[in-house]
C-alpha positions in Angstrom: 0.0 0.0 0.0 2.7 2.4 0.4 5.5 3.8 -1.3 9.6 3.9 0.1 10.2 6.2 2.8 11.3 10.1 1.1 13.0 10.9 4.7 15.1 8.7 6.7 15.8 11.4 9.9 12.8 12.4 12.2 10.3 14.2 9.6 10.5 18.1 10.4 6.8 18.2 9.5 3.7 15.7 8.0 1.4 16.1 5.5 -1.5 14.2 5.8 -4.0 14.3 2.5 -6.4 12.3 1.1 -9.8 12.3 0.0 -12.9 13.6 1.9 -14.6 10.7 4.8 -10.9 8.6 4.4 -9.8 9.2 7.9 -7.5 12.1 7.8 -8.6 14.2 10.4 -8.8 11.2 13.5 -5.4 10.4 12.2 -4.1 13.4 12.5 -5.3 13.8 15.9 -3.9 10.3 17.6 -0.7 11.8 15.9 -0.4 14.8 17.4 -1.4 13.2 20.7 0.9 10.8 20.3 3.5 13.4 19.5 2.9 16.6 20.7 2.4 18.1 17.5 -0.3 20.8 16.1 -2.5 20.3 13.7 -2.9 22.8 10.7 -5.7 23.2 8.5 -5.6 22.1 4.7 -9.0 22.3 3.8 -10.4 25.1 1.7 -14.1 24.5 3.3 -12.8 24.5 7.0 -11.5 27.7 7.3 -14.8 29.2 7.5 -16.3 29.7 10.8 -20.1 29.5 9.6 -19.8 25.4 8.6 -18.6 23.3 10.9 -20.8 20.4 11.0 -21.3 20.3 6.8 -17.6 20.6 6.6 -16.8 17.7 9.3 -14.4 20.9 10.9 -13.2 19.2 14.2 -15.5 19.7 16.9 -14.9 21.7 20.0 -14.5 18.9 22.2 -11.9 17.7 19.7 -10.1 20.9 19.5 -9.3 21.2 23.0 -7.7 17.9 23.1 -4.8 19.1 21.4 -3.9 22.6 19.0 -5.2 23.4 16.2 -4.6 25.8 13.8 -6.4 27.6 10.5 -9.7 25.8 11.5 -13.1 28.4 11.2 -10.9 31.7 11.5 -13.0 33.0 8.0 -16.2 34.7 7.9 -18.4 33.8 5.4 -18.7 36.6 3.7 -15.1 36.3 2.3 -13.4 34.3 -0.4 -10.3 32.6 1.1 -7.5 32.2 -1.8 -4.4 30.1 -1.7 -2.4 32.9 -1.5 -4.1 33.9 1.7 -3.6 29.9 3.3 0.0 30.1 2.7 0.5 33.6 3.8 -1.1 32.6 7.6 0.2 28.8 6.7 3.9 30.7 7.1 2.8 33.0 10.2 1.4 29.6 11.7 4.3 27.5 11.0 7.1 30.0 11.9 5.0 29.6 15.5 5.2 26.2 15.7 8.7 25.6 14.6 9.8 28.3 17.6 7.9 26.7 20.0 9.7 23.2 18.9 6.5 21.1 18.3 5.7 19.1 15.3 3.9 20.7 12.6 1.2 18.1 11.1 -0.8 19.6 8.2 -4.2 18.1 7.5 -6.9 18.1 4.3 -8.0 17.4 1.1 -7.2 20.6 -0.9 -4.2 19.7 -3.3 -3.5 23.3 -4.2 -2.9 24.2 -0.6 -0.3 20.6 -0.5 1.1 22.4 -4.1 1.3 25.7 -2.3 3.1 24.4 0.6 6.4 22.3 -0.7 6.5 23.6 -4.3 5.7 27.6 -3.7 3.2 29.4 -4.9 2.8 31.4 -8.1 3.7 35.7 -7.4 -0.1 36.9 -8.4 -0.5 40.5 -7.8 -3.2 41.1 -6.3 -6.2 41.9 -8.2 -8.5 45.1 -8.3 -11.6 44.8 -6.9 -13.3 46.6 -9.5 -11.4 43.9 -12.5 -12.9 41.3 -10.3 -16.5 43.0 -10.1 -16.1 43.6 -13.8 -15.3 40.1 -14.9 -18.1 37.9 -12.5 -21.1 40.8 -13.7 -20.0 40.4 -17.3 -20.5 36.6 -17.0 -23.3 35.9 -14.6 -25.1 35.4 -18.1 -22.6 33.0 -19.4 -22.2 29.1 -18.6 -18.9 27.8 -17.1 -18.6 25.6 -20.2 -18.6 29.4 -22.2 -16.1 31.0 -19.9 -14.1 27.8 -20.5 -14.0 28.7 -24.3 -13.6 32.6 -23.7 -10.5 31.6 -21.5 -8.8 29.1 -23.8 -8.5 32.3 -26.5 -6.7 34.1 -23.9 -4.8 31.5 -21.4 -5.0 28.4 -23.6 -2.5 26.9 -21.1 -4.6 27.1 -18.0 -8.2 26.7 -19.5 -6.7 23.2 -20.9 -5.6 22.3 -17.1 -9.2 23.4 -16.1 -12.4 21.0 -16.5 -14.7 23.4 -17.8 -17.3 23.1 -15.2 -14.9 24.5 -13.1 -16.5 28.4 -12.7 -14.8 29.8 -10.1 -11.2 28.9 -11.3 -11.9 30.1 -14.6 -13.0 33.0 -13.5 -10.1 33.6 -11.5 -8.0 32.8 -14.6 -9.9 35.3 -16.3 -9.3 38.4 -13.7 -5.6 37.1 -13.6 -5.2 38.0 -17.5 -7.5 41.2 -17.3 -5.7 42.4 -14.5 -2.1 42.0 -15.2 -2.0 41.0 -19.0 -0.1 38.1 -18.4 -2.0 34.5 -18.4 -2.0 32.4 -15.0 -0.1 29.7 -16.9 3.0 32.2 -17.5 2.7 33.0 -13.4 2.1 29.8 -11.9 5.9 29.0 -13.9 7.2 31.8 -11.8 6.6 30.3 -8.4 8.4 30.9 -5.3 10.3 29.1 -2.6 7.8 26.4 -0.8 7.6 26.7 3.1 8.5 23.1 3.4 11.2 20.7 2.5 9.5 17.6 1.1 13.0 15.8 1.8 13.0 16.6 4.9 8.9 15.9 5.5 6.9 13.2 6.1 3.8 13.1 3.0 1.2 10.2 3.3 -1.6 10.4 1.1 -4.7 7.8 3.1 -5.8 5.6 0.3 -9.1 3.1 0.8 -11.1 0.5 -1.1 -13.4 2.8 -3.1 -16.8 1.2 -2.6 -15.6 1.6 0.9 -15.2 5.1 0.9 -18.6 5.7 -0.7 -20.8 3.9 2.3 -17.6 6.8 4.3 -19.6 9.3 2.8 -23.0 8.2 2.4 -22.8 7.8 6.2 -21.5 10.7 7.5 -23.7 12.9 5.3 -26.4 11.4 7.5 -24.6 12.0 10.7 -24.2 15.5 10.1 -28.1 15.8 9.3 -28.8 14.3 12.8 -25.9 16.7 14.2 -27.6 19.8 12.8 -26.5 20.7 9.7 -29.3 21.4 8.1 -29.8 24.4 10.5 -26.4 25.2 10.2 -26.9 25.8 6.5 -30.2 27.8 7.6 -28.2 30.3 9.6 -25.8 30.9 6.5 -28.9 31.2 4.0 -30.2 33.9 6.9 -27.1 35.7 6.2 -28.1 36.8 2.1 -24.5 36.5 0.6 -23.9 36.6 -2.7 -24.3 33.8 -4.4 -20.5 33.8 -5.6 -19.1 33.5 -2.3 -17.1 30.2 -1.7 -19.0 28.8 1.5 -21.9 28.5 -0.5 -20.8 25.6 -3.0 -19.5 23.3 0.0 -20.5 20.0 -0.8 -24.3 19.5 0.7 -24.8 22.8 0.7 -26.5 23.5 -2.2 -28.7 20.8 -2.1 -29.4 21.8 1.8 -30.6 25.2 0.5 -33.2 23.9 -2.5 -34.7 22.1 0.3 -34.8 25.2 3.1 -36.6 26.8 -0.3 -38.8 24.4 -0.8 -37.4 23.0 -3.9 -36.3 19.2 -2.9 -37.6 17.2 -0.3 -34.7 16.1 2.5 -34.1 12.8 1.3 -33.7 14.0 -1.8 -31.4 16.8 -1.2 -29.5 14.7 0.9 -29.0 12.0 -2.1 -28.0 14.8 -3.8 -25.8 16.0 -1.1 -24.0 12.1 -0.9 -23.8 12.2 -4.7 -22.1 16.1 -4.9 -19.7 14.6 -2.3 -18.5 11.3 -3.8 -17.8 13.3 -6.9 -15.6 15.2 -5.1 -13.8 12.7 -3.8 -13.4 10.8 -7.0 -12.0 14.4 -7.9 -9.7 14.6 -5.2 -8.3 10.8 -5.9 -7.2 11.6 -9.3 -5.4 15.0 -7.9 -3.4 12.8 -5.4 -2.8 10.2 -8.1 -1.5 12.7 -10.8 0.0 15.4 -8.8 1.4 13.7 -5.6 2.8 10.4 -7.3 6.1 10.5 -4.6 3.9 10.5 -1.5 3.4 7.3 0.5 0.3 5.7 0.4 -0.9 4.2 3.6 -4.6 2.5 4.7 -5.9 4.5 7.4 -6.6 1.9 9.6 -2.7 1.1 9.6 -1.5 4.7 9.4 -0.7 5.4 12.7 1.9 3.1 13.4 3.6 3.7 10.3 3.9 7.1 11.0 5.0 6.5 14.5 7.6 4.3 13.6 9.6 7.5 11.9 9.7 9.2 15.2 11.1 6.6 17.2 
């Protein structure tokens, strides 16, 4: 199940990914209390602070069992780039590292694993107005158009894109607006990575797929019966606009056509189990293509694996 060890010393850091229900978080956990470490964030959906039940965020009880860090610190009403993860990512690990604990990064988003040990593309910021501009000029226009309208001016990122993908291709879109240069050409540009992956420990959990699915089927229900469905009532209460990140967390949606009146609950919660396991998929193939070096462990056996590099 797993590949050779990349670091033979005592790991100055682990990354723990893999895809969404797999195990990641309770692993991370008996590792940190096994270790002393501190858990980071590397979820795009758990930074906010409006979802934690719908996001499986780690529950209070769980949090003060050991530290955690980058876990519901964003307001809704934001949307929470990369760039912004690896700017507090640095802050947070510069923290840990001078307090001489074990930093053990936890999630499922692979640009945030990307960010972390390759760098991370120089962006300039981008206007606010460019970015107004760009998402009113195509609230007319399907992803699948956008998608074409890119590949005339980025042909290199809209062919790494899948062209249901909005909100990437839109931000492909401002990038090129605002700075005349395609994404592509700044993504080649990127800068020094916060972590050495020779020096850090990198599993990727990895489980029988069928097994996964009943994962996910599962604890969509548990997180009905755990209130999430008035979780998502409280964010609907809040009128954002309908661009903003939180709202295209998986469940969500579906969560809201039924608070409208649109979908009964079972049905919306199908849907919610169906959005979800497509997302993992999703996230299988990123791990797959993108972090081919990482080991691969179960996640029932994880734990001593990792353990047996600190001893």
């Amino acid at each position: 199940m797993h590949a050779a060890p990349v670091c033979s010393a005592i790991p100055e850091a682990v990354l723990i990914a893999g895809p969404t229900a797999s195990g990641k978080s309770a692993l991370a956990m008996a590792l940190a209390e096994k270790t002393g470490g501190v858990i980071v964030n590397a979820d795009s959906m758990q930074v906010y602070a409006d979802l934690r039940i719908i996001t499986a965020r780690p529950s209070q009880e769980e949090e003060a069992r050991c530290t955690h860090r980058l876990f519901g610190h964003v307001d809704a009403d934001s949307d929470y780039s990369v760039g912004r993860w690896t700017t507090d990512a640095a802050e947070v690990l510069a923290a840990i590292r001078a307090a001489g604990r074990l930093p053990i990064f936890v999630g499922g988003t692979g640009l945030y694993f990307r960010a972390l040990t390759q760098g991370l593309a120089p962006v300039p910021p981008i206007p606010e107005e460019v970015r107004a501009r760009i998402r009113l000029e195509a609230e007319a226009d399907t992803a699948q158009v956008l998608h074409a309208r890119l590949a005339t001016r980025d042909p290199l990122t809209a062919f790494g894109l899948r062209p249901t993908d909005r909100q990437r291709i839109l931000r492909a879109l401002e990038v090129v607006e605002a700075t005349g240069k395609p994404l592509a050409e700044w993504q080649a540009q990127a800068g020094a990575p916060l972590l050495d992956g020779g020096t850090s420990l990198r599993v990727v959990l990895e489980m029988d797929r069928d097994q996964l699915r009943a994962r996910i089927d599962s604890r969509f229900q548990d997180m009905l019966r755990a209130g999430a469905l008035d979780e998502v009532a409280v964010l609907m209460g809040r009128d954002l606009p309908p661009e903003r990140t939180i709202l295209k967390a998986h469940g969500v949606p579906a969560l809201m056509r039924h608070l409208r009146g649109e979908l009964d609950l079972a049905c919306a919660a199908q849907e919610g189990q169906a959005d979800t396991r497509r997302y993992a998929k999703r996230q299988q193939t990123w791990f797959r293509h993108q972090m081919p070096d990482w080991e691969r462990h179960a996640p029932d056996t994880a734990l001593p694996a990792l353990l047996a590099r600190f001893a």
